[in-house]
C-alpha positions in Angstrom: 56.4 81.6 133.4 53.8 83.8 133.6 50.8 84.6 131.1 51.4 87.9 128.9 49.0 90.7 128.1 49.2 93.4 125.6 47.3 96.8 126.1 45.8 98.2 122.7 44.8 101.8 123.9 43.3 103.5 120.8 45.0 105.8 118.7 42.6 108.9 118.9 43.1 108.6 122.6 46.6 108.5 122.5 46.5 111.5 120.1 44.3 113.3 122.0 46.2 112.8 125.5 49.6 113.8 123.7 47.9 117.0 122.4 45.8 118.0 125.3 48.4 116.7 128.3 51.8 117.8 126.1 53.0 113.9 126.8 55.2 112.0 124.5 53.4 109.6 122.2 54.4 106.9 125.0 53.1 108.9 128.3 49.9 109.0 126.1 50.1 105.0 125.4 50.0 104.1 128.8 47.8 106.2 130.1 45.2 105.6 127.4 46.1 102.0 128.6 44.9 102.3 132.3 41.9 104.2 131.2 42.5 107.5 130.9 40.1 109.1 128.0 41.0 112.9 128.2 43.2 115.3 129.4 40.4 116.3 132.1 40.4 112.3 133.5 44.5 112.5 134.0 44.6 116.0 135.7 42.4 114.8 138.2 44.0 111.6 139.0 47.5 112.2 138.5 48.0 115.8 138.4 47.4 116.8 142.4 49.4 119.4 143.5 48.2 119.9 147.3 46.1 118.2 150.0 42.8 118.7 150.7 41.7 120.5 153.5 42.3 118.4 156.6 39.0 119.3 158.0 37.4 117.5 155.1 37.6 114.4 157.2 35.2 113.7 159.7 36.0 114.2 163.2 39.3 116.3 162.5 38.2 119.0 164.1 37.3 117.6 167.2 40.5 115.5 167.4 42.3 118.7 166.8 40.0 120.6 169.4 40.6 117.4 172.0 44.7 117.4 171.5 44.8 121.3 171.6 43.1 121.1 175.0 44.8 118.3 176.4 48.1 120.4 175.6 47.0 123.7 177.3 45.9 122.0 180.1 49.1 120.4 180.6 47.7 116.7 180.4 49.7 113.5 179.8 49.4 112.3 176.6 50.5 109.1 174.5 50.7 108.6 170.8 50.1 104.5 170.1 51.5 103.3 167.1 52.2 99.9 165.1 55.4 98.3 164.6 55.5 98.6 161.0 57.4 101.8 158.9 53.7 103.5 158.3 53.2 103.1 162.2 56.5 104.0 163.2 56.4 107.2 161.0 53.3 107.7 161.8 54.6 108.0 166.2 57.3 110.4 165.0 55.0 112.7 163.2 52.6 113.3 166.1 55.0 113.0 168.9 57.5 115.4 166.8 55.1 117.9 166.5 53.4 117.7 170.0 56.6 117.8 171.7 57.9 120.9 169.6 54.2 122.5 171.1 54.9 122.3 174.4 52.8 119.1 175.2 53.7 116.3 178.0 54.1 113.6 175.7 55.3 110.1 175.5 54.7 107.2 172.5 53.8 103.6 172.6 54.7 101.1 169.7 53.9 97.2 170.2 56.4 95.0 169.6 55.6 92.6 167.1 54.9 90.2 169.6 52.0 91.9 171.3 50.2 91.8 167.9 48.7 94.5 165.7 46.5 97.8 167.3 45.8 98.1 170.8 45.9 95.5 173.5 45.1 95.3 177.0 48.5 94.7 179.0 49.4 97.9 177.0 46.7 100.5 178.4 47.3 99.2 181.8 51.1 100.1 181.5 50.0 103.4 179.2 47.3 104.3 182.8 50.0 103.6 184.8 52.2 106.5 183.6 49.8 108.8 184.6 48.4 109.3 180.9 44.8 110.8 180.6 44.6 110.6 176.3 45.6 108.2 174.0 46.0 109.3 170.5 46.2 106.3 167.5 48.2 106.4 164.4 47.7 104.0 161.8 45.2 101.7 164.5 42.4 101.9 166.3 39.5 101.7 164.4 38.8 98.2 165.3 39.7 98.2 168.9 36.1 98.0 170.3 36.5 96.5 173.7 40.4 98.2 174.1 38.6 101.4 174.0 35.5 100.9 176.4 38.5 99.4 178.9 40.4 103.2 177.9 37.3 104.8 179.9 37.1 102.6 182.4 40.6 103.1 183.5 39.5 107.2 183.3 41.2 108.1 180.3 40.0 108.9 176.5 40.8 108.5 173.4 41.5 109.5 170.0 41.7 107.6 167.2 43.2 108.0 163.9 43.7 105.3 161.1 43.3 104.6 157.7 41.8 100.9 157.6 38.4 100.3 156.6 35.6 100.7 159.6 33.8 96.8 160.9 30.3 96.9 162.1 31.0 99.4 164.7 33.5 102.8 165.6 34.9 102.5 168.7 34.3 104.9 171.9 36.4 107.9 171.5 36.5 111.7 171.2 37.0 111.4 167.9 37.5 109.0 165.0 39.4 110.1 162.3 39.6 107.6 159.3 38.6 108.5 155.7 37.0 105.2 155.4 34.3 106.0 157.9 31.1 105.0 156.6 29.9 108.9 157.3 32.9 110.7 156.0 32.9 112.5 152.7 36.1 113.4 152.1 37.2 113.9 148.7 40.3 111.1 149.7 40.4 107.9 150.8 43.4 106.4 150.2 46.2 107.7 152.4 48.5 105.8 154.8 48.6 106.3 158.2 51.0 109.0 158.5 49.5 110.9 155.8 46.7 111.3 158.2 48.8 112.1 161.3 50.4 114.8 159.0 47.1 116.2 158.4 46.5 116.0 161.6 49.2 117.9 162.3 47.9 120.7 159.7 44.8 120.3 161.9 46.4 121.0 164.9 47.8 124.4 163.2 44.8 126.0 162.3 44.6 123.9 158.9 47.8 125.1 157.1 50.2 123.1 155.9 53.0 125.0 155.4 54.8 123.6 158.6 53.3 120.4 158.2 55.0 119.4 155.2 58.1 120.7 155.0 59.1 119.5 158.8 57.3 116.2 158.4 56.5 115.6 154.2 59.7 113.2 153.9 58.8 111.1 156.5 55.0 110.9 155.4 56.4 110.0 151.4 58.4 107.3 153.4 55.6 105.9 155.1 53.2 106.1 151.9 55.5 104.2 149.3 56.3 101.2 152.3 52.6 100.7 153.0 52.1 100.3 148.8 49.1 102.6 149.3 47.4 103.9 146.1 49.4 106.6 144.3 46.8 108.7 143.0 45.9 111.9 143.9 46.7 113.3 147.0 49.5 110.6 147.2 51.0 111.8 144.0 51.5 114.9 145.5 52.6 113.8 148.9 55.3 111.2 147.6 56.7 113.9 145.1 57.1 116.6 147.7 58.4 114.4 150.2 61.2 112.9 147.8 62.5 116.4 147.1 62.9 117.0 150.8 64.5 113.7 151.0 66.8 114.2 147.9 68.1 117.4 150.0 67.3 116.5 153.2 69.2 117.5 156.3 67.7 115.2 158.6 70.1 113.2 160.1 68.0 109.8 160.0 67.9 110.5 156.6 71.2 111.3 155.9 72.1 108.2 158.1 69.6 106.0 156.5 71.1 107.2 152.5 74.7 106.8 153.3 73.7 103.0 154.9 71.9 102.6 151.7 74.7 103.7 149.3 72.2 106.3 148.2 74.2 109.9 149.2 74.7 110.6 145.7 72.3 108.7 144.2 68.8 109.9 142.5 65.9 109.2 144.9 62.6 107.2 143.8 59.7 105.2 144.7 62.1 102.0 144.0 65.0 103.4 146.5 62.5 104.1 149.0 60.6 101.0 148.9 63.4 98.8 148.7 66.1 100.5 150.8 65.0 102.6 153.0 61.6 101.1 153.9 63.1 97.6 154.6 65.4 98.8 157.4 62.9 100.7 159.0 60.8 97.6 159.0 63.5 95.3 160.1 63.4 97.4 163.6 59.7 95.6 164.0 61.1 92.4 162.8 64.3 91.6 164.1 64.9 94.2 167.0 62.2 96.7 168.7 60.2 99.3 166.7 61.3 101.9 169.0 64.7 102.0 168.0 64.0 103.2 164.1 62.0 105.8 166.2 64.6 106.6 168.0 66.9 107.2 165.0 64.1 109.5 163.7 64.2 111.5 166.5 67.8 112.1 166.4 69.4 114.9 166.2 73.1 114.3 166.0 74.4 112.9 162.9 76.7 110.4 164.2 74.2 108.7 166.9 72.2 108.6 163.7 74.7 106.7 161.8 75.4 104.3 164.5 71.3 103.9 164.7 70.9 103.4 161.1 74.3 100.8 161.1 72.0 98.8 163.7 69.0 98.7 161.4 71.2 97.7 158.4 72.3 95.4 160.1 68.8 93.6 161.2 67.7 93.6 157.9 70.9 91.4 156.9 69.5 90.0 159.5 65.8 90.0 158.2 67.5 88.7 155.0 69.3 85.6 156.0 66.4 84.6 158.0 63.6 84.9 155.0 66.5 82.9 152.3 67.3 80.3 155.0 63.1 79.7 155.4 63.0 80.0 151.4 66.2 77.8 151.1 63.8 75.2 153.5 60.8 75.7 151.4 62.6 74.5 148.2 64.0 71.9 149.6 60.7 70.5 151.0 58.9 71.1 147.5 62.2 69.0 145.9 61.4 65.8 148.3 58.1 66.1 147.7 56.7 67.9 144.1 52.7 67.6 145.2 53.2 70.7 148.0 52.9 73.1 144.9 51.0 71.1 142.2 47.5 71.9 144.2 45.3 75.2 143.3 46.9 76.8 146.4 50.3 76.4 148.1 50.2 76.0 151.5 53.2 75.1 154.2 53.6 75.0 157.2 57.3 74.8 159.3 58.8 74.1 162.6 59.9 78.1 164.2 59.9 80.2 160.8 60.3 83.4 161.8 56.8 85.4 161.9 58.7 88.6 160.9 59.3 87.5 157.7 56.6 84.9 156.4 54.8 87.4 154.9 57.6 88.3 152.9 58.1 84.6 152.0 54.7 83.7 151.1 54.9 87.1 148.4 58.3 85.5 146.7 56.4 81.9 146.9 53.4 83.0 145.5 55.8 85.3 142.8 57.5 82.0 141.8 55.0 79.6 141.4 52.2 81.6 140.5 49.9 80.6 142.5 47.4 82.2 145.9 50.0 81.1 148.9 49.8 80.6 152.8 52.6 80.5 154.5 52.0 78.8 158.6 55.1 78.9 161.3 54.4 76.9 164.6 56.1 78.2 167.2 55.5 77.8 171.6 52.2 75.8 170.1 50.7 78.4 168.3 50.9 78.1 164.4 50.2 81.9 162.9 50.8 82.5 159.4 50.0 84.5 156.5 49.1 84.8 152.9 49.3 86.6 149.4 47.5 86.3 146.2 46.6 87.7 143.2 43.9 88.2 140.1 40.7 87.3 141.4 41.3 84.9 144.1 40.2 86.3 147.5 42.7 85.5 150.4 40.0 86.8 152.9 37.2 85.1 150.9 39.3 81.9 151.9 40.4 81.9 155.5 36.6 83.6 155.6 35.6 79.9 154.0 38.1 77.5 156.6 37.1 80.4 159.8 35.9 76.9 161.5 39.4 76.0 161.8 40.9 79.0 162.3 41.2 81.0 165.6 41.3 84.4 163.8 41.6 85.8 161.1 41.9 89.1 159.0 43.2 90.9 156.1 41.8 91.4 152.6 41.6 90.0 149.0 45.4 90.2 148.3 46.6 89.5 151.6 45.8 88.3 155.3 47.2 86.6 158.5 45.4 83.6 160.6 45.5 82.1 163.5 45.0 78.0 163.2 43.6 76.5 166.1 45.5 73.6 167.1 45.6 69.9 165.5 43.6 71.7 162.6 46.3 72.5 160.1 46.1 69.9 157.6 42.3 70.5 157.8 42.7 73.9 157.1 44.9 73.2 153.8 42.0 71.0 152.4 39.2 74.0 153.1 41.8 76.2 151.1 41.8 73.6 148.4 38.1 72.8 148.9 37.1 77.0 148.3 39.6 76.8 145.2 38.0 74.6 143.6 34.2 76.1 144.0 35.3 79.5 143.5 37.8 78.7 140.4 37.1 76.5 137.5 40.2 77.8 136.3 42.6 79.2 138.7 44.2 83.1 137.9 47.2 83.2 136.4 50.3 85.6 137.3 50.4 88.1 134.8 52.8 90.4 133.0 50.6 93.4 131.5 52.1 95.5 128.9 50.8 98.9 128.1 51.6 99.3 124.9 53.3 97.5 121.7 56.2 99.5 121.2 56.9 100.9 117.8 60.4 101.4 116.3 59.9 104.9 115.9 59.0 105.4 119.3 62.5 103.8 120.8 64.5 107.4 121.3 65.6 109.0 124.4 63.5 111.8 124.0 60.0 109.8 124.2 61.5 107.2 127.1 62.4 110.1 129.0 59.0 111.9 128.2 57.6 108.8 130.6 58.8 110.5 133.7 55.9 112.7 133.9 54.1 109.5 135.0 56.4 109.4 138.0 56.3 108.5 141.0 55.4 104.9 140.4 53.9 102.4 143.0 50.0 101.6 143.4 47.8 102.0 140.8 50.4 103.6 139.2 52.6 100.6 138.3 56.1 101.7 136.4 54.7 100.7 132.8 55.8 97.8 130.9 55.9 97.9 127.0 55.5 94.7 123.9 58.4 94.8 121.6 57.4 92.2 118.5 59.5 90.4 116.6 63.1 91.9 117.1 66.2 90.2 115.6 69.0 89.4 118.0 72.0 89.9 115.9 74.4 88.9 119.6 74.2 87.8 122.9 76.9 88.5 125.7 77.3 86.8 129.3 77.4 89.6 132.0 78.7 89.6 135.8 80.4 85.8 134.9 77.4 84.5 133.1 74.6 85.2 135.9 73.1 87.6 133.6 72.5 88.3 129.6 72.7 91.3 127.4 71.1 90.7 123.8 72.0 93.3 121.1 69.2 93.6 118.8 67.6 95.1 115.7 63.9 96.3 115.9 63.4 97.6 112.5 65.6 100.4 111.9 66.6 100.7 115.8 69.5 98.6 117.5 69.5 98.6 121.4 70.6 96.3 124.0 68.5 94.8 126.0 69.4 92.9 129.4 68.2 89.8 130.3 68.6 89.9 134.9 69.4 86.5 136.7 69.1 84.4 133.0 72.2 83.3 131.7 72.7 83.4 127.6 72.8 79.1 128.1 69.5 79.8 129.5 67.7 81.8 127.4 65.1 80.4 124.8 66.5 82.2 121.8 69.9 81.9 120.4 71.9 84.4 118.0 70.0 85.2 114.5 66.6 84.2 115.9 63.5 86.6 116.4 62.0 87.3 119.6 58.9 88.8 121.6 59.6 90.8 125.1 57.9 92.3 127.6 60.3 95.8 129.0 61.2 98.5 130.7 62.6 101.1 129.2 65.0 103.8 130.6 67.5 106.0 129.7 71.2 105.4 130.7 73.6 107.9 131.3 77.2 106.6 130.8 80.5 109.6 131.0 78.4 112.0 129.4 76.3 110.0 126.5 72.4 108.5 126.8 71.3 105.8 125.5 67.8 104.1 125.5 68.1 101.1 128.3 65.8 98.3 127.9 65.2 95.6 130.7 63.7 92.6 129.8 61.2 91.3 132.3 60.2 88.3 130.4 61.4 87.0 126.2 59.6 84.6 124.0 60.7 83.2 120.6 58.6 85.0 117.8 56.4 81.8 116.7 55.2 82.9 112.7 51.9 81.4 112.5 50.0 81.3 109.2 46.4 80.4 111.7 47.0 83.7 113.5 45.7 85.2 110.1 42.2 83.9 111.0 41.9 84.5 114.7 42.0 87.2 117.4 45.1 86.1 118.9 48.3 86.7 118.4 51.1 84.2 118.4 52.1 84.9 122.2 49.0 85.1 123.1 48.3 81.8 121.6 51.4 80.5 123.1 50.6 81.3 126.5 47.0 80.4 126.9 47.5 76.6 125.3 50.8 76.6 128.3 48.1 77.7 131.0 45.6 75.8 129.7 47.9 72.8 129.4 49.6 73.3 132.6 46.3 73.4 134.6 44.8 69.9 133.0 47.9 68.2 133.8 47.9 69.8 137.8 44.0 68.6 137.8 45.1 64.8 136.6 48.0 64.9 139.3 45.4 65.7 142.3 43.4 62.7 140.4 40.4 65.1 139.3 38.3 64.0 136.4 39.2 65.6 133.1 37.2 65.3 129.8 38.0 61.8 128.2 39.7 63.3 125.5 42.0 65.2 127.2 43.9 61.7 128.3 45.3 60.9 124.9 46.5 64.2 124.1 48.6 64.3 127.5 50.3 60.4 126.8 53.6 61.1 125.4 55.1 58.7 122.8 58.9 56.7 124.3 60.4 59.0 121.2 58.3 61.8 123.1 60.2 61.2 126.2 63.5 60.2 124.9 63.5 63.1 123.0 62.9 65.6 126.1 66.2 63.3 127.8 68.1 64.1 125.3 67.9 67.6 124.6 68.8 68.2 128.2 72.5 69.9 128.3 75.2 68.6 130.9 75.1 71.1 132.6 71.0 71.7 133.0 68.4 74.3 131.5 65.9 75.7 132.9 62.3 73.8 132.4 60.6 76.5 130.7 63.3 76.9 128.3 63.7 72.9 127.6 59.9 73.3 126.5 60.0 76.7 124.1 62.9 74.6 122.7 60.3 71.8 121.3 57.1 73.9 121.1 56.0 73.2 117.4 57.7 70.0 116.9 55.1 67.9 118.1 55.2 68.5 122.0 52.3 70.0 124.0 52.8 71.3 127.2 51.1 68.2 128.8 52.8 65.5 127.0 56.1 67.5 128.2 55.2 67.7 131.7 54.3 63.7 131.6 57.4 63.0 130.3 59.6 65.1 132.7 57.6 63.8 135.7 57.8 60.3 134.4 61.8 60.6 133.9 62.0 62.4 138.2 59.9 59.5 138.8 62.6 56.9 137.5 65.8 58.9 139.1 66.7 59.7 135.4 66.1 63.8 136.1 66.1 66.1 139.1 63.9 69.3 138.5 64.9 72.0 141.1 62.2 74.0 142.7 64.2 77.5 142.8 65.3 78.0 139.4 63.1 74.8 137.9 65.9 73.8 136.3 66.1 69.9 134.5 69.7 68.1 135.1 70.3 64.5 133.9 71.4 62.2 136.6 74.2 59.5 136.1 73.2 56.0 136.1 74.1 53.0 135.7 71.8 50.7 134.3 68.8 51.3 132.1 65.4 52.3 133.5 61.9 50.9 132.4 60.3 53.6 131.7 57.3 52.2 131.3 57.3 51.3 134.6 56.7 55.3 135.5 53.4 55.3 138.1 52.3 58.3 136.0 52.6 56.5 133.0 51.2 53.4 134.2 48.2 56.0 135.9 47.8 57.7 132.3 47.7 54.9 130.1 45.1 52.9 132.4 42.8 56.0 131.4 43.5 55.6 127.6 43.2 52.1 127.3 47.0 51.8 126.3 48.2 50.0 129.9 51.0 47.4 129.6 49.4 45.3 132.0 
């Protein structure tokens, strides 16, 4: 579950948005929401409609005057990029357009193994192909000793990137990265190819006409994989580069869509992101990074297809691998429930693939809502990494256990590390140990709404008005909307019961509304009741008719409550900051931390407390969450039901699984004690109440 927030953007900045940006009523919502004031504020953010001038950024011209040279004087040159999809579309980019100029070119990518950025076994091989200039693309502005040993071997270098500048800029002709300390230009926030395609436009005298039309799909590619923001310039970039790809004639592309299942489909941030981006990656995961190069650089449709088959298939590849490490994961967390009840998860396996760890520890952190670092140890080495989110700081830990640690980087939502050998249960306690200082009370995953949705405001013509929001990704999330207190009048099992779709009336509008990867024997509302939901909302086209599409990213019970009346809360509000509240005291009495005396006998669940949870299991299961919504208001607190289950795993009488957290009743055959629970025991010691 995860907590709920509900925008409440003013109405005389909705009305004046609507008025002075011609948005619908919901357009306005959210972006009075995420700050916008006035129609000024949202033309400047969101309403770029061409790139600044390349030479904006500092050292552009002399990387362009550098290149230009090298070229006329006929000198070797190597682009070096990364293994990831920014890196590798970075490498075509340059190399694309240098070889189209006439230039004696080659490209460098690291496989995964060598490591991130440059590295010294690859400049010796780079010198000994006879190259005199190294150009970077989305590296290099960290590689301080890499490039003093560049000049030493009697070449130079050129460095482009777009990651933020350490204590010092390396030797080089010139350093191109908007987030030089000395640069003042007007954007920051690009990927890496956006700034080899500006580097490109540098390379042409500053226009870029040629730029973006030969090279603006690949650059929108690169911008939506490496989630940079999407304001501004971005904006622009992504929107121009999905209409080339929409009609594109590249074979790559055309290769990539019809491995996809894309051809005829619409192209957006989403398809890129989670289509096309992945099996571009997969070539740095699973295979080499040169080969999704090579497929770029294609110019035969059917070696194209066969290219793009190979990547499709690595990231079936890349997919088996990450479930069979999740697959692992869950079952570790089912022998042994502690691994996530501390303020941080952190696990470490035997050969988990380092390709795809990173991946995990975002869908770990997604399901159990908390900071998590995922460690593989492989050939002796034990590398991992690690995703967050709200306010904890994954550098500001590894930053905190650096003692333990033989490197580290990355940044507050996400990092890799290095742990030095015989260290890693060390380094899980220092996690724990900066947790605890830096959080009284850890942050919790969050849904944010935009806006409560009005009945009125449920027609095709406003939902569709929010595509002038579009493209979504960064900074520029696809917005989620509050619907209060709507009636489901039915509830029907889709795709054999895996999913739900809910029929319902929200004042004078009936929709459907579908419930993904919840059965109906899973929901928390039944048939007649009243609900709360976080959405989506769409428009689907079906043989010629629209309709407004709502998908429901999280549902509630609508809890009446007379006390509301006389606080600033409302009832989901309410709801969810007692379950966070709750959830985190009993965690904290788990990892035997002192709570506040009076916090014992609130958590100490009557036998009728805990017979009453047994019995409103089904046969066939439900899922935790739901078991609890079930019984809020009937006596039951969040700690007393969390007890009560763990007392129940305790005696055999339950299994809760880690994947779906759903409770099942086990078979037995004789009576349990249930007194005889260690938490129990533990609990009641505290309030005086122990059987002994």
């Amino acid at each position: 579950m995860k907590k709920w927030s509900v925008g409440s953007p003013e109405k005389s900045v909705i009305s004046s948005l609507m008025l002075g940006c011609g948005v619908s009523s919901l357009a306005a919502a959210v972006l009075a929401a995420k700050g916008y004031s006035s129609p000024d504020s949202v033309i400047e953010s969101l309403n770029a409609d061409e790139l600044s001038d390349p030479f904006l950024i500092k050292d552009m011209q002399e990387a362009a005057d550098t290149i230009n040279s090298a070229i006329d004087n006929g000198e070797r040159i190597c682009i070096y990029g990364d293994y990831d999809c920014d890196g590798i579309m970075s490498t075509v980019i340059l190399y694309s357009y240098m070889l189209e100029a006439g230039a004696d070119v080659t490209y460098y990518i690291p496989e995964r193994s060598e490591g991130y950025g440059l590295n010294m076994k690859a400049v010796d091989r780079i010198s000994d192909d006879s190259v005199s200039l190294i150009i970077t693309v989305d590296n290099g502005i960290s590689a301080i000793p890499e490039a003093e040993y560049i000049y030493a071997l009697g070449m130079k270098l050129v460095v482009t990137d777009h990651h933020q500048q350490g204590e010092q800029l390396p030797r080089a002709e010139a350093v191109v990265d908007p987030h030089r300390h000395d640069c003042f230009s007007t954007f920051k926030y690009m990927c890496g190819a956006g700034i080899a395609l500006k580097l490109v436009a540098a390379l042409d005298g500053g226009d870029y006409t040629m730029a973006l039309e030969q090279f603006g799909d690949l650059a929108a590619i690169a911008t939506v994989a490496d989630i940079v923001s999407l304001k501004g310039e971005n904006r622009f970039l992504v929107s121009y580069g999905m209409e080339l790809i929409r009609n594109s004639d590249r074979p790559a592309i055309m290769a990539l869509k019809e491995v996809c299942g894309l051809t005829d489909k619409p192209i957006d941030t989403r398809s890129i992101g989670f289509s096309i981006a992945p099996r571009i990656n997969a070539s740095g995961r699973f295979g080499t990074p040169r080969a999704a190069a090579e497929l770029f650089l294609c110019e035969d449709y059917d070696e194209a297809l066969e290219a793009a088959r190979e990547l499709d298939k690595l990231n079936n590849l890349r997919k088996e691998t990450e479930n069979r490490i999740i697959s692992e994961i869950y079952s570790l967390i089912d022998e042994e429930p502690s691994l996530i009840r501390g303020r941080v998860i952190f696990l470490c396996g035997k050969d988990w693939h380092h390709g795809v760890i990173g991946i995990v520890a975002s869908k770990i952190a997604e399901q159990f809502g908390k900071p998590c670092f995922i460690a593989s140890e492989a050939e002796g080495e034990i590398r991992g990494s690690a995703r967050s989110f709200g306010g904890f700081s994954v550098f500001g830990a590894l930053s905190y256990a650096s003692e333990v640690l033989e490197k580290f980087g990355g940044h507050p939502s996400a990092g890799g590390f290095t742990i030095k050998e015989g260290c890693a249960e060390q380094f899980g306690g220092l996690l724990e140990k900066y947790a605890a200082e830096n959080h009284s009370s850890m942050p919790a995953a969050e849904l944010k709404a935009d806006h409560t949705v009005l009945p009125q405001e449920l027609t095709i013509q406003n939902i569709e008005g929010l595509n002038v929001l579009e493209p979504f990704g960064t900074d520029n999330e696809k917005p989620l909307f509050f619907i209060e207190n709507a009636v489901i009048t039915d509830i029907y099992p889709l795709a054999d019961g895996a999913h739900s779709k809910l029929r319902i009336r929200f004042g004078s509008a009936q929709a459907d509304a579908l419930v993904f990867r919840t059965s109906p024997s899973d929901l928390c509302i039944s048939k007649g009741e009243s609900c709360d939901m976080i959405v989506s909302l769409g428009v689907n086209e079906f043989r010629g008719s629209s309709s407004v599409n709502i998908v429901v990213s999280d549902i509630l019970p609508h809890f009446p409550d007379e006390r509301k009346k006389n606080k600033a809360l409302s009832s989901h509000e309410d709801f969810h900051n007692t379950f966070f509240a709750a959830k985190s005291a009993f965690e904290s009495f788990l990892r035997g931390e002192e709570l506040p005396k009076n916090f014992y006998p609130s958590m100490e669940p009557s036998r009728e407390d805990v017979v009453r949870i047994y019995k409103s299991i089904p046969d066939n299961g439900i899922c935790a969450d739901s078991l609890y919504i079930n019984l809020f208001g009937k006596g039951m607190n969040y700690c007393k039901f969390c007890v009560s289950a763990e007392a129940l795993r305790q005696l055999g009488l339950i299994t809760i699984s880690s994947s779906d957290s759903r409770i099942k009743r086990v078979k037995v055959s004789q009576k349990a004690d249930l007194d005889s629970a260690p938490i129990l025991v533990s609990l009641r010691k505290l309030t005086g109440h122990s059987k002994d």
